[in-house]
C-alpha positions in Angstrom: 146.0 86.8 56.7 146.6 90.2 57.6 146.4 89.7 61.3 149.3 88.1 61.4 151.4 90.8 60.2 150.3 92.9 62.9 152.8 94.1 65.4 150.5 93.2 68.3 150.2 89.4 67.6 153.4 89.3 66.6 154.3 90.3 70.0 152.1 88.0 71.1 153.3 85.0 69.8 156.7 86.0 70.4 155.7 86.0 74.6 153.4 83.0 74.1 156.5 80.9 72.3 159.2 82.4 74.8 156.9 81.2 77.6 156.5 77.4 76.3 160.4 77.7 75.8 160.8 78.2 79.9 158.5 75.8 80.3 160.3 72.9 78.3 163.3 74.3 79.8 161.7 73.8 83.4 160.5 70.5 82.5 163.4 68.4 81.3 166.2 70.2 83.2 168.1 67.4 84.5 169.1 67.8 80.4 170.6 71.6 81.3 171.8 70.6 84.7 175.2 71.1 83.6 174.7 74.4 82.0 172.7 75.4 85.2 175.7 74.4 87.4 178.3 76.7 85.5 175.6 79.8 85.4 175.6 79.1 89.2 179.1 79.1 89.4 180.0 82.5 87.2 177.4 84.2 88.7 177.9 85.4 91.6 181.4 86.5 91.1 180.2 88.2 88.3 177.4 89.6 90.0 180.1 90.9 93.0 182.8 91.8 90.2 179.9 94.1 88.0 179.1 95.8 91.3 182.4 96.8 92.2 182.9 97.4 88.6 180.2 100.4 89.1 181.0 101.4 92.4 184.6 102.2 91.2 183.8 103.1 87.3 183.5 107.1 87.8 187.1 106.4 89.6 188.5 105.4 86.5 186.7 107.7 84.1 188.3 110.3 86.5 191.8 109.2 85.7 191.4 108.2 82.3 190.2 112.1 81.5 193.9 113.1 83.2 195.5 110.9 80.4 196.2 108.1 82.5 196.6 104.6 80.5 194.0 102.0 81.2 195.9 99.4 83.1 197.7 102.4 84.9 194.0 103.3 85.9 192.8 99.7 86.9 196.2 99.5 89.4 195.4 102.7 91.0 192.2 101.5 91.8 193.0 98.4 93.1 195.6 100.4 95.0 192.6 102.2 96.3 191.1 99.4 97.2 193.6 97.7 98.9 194.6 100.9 100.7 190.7 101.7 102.2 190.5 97.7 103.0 193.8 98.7 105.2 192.7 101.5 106.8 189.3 100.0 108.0 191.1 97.0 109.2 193.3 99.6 111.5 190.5 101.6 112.5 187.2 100.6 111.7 187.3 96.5 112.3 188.7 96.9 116.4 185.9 99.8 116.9 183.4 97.2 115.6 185.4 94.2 117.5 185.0 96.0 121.1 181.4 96.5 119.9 180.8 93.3 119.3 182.5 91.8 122.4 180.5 94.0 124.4 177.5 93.9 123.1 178.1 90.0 123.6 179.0 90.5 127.3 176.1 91.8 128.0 173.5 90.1 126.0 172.2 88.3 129.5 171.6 91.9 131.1 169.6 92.6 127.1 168.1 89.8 127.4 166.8 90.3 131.5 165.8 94.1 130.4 163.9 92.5 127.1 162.1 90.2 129.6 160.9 92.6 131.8 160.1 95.1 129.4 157.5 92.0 127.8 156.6 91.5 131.5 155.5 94.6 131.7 153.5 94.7 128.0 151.9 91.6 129.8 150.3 92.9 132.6 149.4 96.1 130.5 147.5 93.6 128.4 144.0 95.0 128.6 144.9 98.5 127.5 147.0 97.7 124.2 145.3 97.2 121.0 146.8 93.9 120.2 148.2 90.4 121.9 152.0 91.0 123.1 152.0 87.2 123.7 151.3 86.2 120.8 153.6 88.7 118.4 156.7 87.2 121.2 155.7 83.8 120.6 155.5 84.2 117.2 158.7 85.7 117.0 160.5 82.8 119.1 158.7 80.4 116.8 160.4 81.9 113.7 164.0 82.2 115.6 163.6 78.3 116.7 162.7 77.5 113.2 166.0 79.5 112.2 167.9 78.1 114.4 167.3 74.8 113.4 167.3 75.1 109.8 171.4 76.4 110.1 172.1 73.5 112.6 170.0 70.8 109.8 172.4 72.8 107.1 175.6 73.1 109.0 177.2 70.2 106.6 176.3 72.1 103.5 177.8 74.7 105.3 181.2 73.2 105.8 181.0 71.7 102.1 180.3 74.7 100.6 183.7 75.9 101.8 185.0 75.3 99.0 182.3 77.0 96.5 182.8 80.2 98.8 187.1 79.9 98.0 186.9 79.5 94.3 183.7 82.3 94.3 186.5 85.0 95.8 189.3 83.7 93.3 186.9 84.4 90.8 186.1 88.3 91.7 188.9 90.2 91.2 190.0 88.4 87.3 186.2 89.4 87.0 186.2 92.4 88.5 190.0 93.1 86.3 188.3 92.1 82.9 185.4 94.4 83.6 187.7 97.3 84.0 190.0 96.5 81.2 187.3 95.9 78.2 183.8 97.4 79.2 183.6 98.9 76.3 184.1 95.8 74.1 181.1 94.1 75.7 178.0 95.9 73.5 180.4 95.6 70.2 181.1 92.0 71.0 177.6 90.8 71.7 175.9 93.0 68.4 178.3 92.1 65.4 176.7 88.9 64.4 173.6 91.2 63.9 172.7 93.8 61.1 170.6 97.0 60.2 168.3 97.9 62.7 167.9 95.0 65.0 172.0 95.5 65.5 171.0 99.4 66.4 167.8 97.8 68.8 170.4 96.0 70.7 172.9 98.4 71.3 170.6 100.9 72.2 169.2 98.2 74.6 172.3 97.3 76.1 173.1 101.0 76.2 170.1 101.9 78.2 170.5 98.9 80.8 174.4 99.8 81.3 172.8 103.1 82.1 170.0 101.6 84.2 172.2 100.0 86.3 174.9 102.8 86.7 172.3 105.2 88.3 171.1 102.7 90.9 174.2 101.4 92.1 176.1 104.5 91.9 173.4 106.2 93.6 172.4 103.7 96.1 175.3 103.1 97.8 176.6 106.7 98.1 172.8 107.5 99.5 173.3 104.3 101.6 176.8 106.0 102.7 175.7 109.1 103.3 173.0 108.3 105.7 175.3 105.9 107.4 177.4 109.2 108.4 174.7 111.1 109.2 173.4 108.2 111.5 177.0 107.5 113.5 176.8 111.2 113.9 173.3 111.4 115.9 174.0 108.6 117.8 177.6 109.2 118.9 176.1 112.7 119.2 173.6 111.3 121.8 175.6 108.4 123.6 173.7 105.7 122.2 175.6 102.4 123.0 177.1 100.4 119.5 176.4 103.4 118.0 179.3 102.5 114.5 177.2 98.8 114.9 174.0 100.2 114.0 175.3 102.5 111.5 176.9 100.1 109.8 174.1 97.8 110.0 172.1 100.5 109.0 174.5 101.0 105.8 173.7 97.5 104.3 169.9 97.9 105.3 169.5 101.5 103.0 170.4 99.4 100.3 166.9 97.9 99.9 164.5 100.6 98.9 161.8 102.5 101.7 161.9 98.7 103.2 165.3 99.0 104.5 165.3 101.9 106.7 162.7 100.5 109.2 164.6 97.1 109.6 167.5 99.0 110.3 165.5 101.4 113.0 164.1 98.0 115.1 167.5 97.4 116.2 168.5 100.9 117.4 165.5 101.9 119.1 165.5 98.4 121.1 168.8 99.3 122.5 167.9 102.8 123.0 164.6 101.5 124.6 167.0 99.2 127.6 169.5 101.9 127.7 167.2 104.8 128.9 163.7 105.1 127.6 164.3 108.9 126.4 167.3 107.9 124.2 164.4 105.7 122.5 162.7 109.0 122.1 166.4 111.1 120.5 166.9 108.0 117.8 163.3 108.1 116.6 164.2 112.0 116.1 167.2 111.3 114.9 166.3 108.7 112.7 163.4 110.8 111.3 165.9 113.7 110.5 168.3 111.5 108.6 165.1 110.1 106.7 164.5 113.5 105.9 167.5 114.6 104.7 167.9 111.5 102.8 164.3 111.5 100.7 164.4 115.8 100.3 168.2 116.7 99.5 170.4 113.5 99.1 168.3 110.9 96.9 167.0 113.6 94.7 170.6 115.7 94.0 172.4 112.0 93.6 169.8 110.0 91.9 167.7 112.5 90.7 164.4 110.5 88.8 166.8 108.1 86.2 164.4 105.3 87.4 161.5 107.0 87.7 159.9 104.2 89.6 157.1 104.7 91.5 156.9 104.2 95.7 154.1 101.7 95.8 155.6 99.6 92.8 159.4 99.8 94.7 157.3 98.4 97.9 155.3 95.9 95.9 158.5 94.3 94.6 160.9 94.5 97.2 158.1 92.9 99.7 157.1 90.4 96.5 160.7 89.8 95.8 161.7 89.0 99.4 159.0 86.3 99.8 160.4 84.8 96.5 164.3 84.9 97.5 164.1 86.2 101.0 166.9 89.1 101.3 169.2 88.4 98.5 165.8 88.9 96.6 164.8 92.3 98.6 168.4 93.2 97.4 168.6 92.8 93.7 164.7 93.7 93.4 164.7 97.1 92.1 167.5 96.7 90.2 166.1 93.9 88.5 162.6 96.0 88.0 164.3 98.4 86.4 166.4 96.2 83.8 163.0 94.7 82.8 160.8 97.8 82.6 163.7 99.4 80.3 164.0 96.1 78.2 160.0 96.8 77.7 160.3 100.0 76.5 162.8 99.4 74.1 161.2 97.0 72.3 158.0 99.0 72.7 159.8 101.4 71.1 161.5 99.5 67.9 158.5 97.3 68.0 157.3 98.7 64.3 161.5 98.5 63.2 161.8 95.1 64.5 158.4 94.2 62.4 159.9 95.6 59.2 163.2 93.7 59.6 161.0 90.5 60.3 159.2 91.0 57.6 162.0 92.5 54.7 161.9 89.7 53.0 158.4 89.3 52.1 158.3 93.1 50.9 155.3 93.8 53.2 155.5 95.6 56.4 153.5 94.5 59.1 150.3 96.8 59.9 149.8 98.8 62.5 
């Protein structure tokens, strides 16, 4: 029948069969548990090695144009490395130490100025547009439950001690072998294949490498950027644990429009008990950095490589972090993007990939 050489159904069948495979998968995986185990094992020092990998790449594409070797390159950027963990450890770690230690000294005085300042929401109870109580008590609810889920897990804890050691012995022959034979990887993985399927795949692979480049490159030095600009306005205004919440504010930039309000809770909070008009100089602040960020930093370092659109970046980091919580929120977009460019391709070879299926019978599948 001549619908079934139609690229369409092809397609179709090719989803409905890939679907059923999942679901046997699913089904009988006590058979795969072992293969599950060692994915679970490699992965997350992979995942860790390939983003340093990335972070670090344009390093050693600097020194390799200046005619430096290969390994010499991978040793001057663990040297890097090594010499940027040493000066943080000098100068940035006992900042953030004395931060810490005060900011635990006076947690009682927070917490007494927290309390009155819900006190106070209380009696002005009648004249706000929602129930203070009940957004306090909810919030209590979901720290108790938190609480007691990492006591309940505090054995799994200790026993995953061990997982945690062998995870960082893994990262850096990881991280090494990425270095040392990136370009090998696309080669390796398309020479059992042919003709144009072999060109589909290496364009693939080509395209995700590419994918993934722009938003990790682009992400973090955004992320870094905005840090700066953040410990600048708040040292700039005396804001107490000012390099905390920059820092904090750092990892939080790394999920997409999400992030920057998480990070924003924290600081005005403290501003808020410190003096209520430093509350209103970080909400200025803040809105400045945003500012700067979204009009002249994201669009000069990432320019529109994703092209992703800002409700479907908020529709997966918000579906993603009910899924897997803030690992998921993390690796969200990233992921997003990997599978909208792995659609495309084959969108795009989809009437190739039909006449390769179908060489042998000497008919090419209809449009």
């Amino acid at each position: 029948m001549r619908m079934t050489r139609k690229v369409w159904f092809q397609t179709g069948v090719a989803i409905i069969i890939t679907l059923l495979i999942i679901m046997l998968v699913i089904r009988v995986q006590v058979i795969f548990q072992p293969f599950f185990t060692i994915i679970a094992t490699v992965f997350i020092p992979l995942l860790i090695g390939g983003l340093l990998y990335y972070i670090t790449e344009p390093i050693q594409r600097f020194l390799e144009k200046r005619k430096a070797g290969r390994v010499t390159s991978i040793l001057a950027i663990f040297i890097i490395i090594l010499l940027v963990i040493t000066l943080l450890s000098m100068i940035i770690v006992p900042m953030v130490t004395t931060q810490v230690q005060n900011l635990v000294s006076r947690a009682p005085m927070i917490q007494r100025e927290i309390q009155e300042l819900f006190n106070f929401l209380l009696s002005q109870r009648d004249r706000l547009p929602f129930d203070p109580q009940s957004y306090v008590q909810d919030a209590l609810d979901q720290g108790s439950q938190m609480i007691s889920n990492l006591l309940g897990n505090a054995i799994t804890i200790v026993s995953g001690t061990v997982s945690v050691l062998v995870t960082l012995i893994l990262i850096p022959f990881f991280y090494f072998f990425l270095l040392k034979d990136h370009e090998k990887f696309i080669p390796a993985m398309t020479s059992p294949f042919k003709g144009t399927f072999k060109q589909f795949l290496s364009e693939l692979m080509s395209d995700i490498d590419s994918t993934l480049r722009a938003f990790i490159q682009g992400q973090m030095l955004v992320s870094f950027i905005l840090c700066i600009i953040l410990y600048i306005g708040y040292a700039i205004i005396g804001l107490d644990y000012a390099l905390l919440l920059a820092i904090f504010a750092l990892f939080m930039n790394l999920i997409p429009f999400i992030g920057p309000w998480v990070a924003f809770l924290p600081a005005a909070l403290l501003a808020l008990i410190q003096d209520p008009i430093m509350f209103v100089w970080v909400s200025l602040i803040t809105l400045i950095a945003q500012q700067i960020e979204s009009n002249l930093v994201t669009p000069n370092v990432m320019g529109q490589t994703l092209k992703l659109h800002p409700l479907t970046v908020i529709t997966v980091v918000l579906a993603a972090g009910n899924i897997a919580g803030f690992i998921g929120m993390l690796i969200a977009i990233p992921t997003y993007a990997v599978i909208k460019t792995v659609i495309q391709n084959i969108w795009r070879y989809r009437s190739n990939i039909g006449k390769t299926m179908f060489a042998e019978a000497g008919e090419p599948p209809s449009e």
